[in-house]
C-alpha positions in Angstrom: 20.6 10.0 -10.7 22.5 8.8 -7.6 22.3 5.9 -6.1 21.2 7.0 -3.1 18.1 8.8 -4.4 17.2 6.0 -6.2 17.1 3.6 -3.0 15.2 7.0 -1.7 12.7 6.7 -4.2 12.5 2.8 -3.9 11.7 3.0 -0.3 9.6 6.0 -0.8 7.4 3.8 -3.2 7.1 1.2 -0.9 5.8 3.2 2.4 2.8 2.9 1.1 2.9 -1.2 0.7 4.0 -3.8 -0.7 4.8 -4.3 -4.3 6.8 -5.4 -7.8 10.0 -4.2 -9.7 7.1 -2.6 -12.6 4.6 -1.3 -9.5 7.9 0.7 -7.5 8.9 1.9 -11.0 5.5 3.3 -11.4 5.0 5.0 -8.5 8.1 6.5 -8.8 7.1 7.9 -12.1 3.6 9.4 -10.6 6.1 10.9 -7.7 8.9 12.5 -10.5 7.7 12.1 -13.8 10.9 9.9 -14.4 11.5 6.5 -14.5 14.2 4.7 -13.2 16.3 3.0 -15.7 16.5 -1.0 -15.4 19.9 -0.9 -13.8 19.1 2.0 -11.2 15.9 0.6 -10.0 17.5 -3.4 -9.5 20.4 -2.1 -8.5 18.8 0.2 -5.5 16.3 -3.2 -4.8 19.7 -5.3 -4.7 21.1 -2.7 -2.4 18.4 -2.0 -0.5 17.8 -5.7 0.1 21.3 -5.9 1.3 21.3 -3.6 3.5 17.8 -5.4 5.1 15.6 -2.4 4.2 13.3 -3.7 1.9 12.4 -7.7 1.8 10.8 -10.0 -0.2 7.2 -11.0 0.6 7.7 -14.3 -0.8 10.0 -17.0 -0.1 11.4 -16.6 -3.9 15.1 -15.6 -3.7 15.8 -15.0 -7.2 16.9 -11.4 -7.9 16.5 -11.7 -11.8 12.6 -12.1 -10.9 11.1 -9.0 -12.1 7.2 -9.8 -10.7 8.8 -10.8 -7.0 7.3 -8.4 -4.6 8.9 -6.7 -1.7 8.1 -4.4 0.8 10.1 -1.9 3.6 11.0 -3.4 6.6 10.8 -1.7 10.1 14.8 -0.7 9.7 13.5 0.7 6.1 10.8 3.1 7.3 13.5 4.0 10.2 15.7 4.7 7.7 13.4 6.7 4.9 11.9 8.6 8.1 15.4 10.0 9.2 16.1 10.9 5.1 13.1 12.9 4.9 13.3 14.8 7.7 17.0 15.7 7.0 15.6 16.6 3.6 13.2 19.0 4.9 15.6 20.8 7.0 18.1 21.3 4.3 14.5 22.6 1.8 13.5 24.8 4.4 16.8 26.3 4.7 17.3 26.6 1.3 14.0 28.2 0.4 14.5 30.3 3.7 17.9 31.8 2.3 16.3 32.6 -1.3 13.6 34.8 0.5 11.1 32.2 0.3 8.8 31.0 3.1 8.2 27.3 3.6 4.9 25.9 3.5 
């Protein structure tokens, strides 16, 4: 999986609040039926966090942390809004040019 569909995902879980490394990976799973590997899920939280899209609810700063909860920050949803409509142009498009009507 790319990187960038893994931060996808990430912010994707969050949307719908705020919550832990185990929680996101959850979700995502209900979303995909796929995990995210350890090193694709911190890395996307590490890179989402550096990019000030996602931030911790507490105060803890410690990345190893695997319970510390985050959540999407106004710049986050801005971002994962712009995504997904750019994804649903490029579906309908694609479903449009196999003949198939979008819902």
């Amino acid at each position: 999986m790319h990187s960038n569909d893994a931060q996808m995902l990430v912010l994707t879980a969050l949307a719908g609040g705020p919550l832990h490394g185990y929680a996101i990976n959850t979700a995502i799973e209900k979303l995909t039926g796929a995990r995210l590997g350890p090193g694709s899920l911190y890395g996307a939280l590490a890179r989402l966090e550096a990019r000030h899209l996602i931030e911790p609810v507490t105060g803890r700063a410690d990345a190893r942390d695997r319970q510390r909860t985050v959540r999407i920050t106004a710049a986050g949803r801005e971002t994962l809004r712009a995504e997904l409509e750019q994804m649903t142009r490029v579906a309908q498009a694609g479903l449009r040019a196999l003949g198939v009507t979008p819902a």
